[in-house]
VEXDREN-2710 file (C-alpha; in Angstrom, 1 decimal):
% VEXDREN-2710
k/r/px/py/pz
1/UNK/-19.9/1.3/16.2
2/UNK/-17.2/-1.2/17.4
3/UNK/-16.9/-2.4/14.0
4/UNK/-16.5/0.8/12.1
5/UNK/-13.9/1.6/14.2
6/UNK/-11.8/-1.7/14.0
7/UNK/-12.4/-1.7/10.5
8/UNK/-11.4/2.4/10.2
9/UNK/-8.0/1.4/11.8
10/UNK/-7.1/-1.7/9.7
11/UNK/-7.5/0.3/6.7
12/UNK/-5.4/2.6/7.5
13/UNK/-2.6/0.2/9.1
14/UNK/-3.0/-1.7/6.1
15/UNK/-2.9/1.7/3.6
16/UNK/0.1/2.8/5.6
17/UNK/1.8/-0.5/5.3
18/UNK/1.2/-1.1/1.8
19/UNK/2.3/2.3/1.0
20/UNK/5.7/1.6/2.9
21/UNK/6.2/-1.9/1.3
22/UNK/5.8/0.0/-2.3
23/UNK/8.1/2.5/-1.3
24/UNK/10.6/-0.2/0.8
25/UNK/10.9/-2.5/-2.0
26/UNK/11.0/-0.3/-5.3
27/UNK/15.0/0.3/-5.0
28/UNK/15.7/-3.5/-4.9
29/UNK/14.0/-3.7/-7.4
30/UNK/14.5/-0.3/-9.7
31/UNK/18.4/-0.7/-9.9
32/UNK/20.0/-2.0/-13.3
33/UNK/23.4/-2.8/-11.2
34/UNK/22.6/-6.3/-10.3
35/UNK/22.9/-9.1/-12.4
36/UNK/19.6/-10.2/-13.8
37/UNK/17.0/-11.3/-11.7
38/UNK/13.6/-12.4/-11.5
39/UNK/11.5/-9.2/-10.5
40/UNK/7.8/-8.2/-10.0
41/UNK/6.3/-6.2/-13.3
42/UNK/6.2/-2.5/-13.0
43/UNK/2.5/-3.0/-12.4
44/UNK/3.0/-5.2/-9.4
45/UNK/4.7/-2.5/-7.1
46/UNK/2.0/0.6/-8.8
47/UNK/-0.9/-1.5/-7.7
48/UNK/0.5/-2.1/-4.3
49/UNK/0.6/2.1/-4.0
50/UNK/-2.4/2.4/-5.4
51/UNK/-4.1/-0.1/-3.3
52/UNK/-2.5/1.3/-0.2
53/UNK/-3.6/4.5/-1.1
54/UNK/-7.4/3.6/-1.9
55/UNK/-7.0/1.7/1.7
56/UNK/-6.1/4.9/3.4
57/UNK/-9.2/7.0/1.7
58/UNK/-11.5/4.8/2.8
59/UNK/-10.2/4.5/6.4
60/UNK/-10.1/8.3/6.5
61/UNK/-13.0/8.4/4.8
62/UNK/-16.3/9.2/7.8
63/UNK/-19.8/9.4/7.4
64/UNK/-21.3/12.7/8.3
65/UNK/-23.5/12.7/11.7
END
């Protein structure tokens, strides 16, 4: 049971953090004022949300008793 739970509360930490990153780093990234610059393909920063949110399901995620 020790292990379900450690592994229930790194998904979520690492759902919730990937979900901030997405959403953290997506201005930088979004804005066409800068001068060119190397940046991470639109798919890059969608997979991290999606990711973060597949994390999060499956942490939330409990098996009936």
């Amino acid at each position: 049971m020790c292990f379900a739970d450690t592994t229930h509360k790194f998904l979520i930490a690492a759902g919730l953090a990937a979900l901030v990153l997405s959403i953290v780093f997506d201005p930088n990234f979004a804005t066409d004022g800068a001068p060119p610059s190397s940046v991470p393909e639109p798919t890059t920063t969608a997979l991290l949300a999606i990711g973060g949110v597949a994390a999060l399901t499956a942490g939330l995620m409990r098996r009936k008793k």
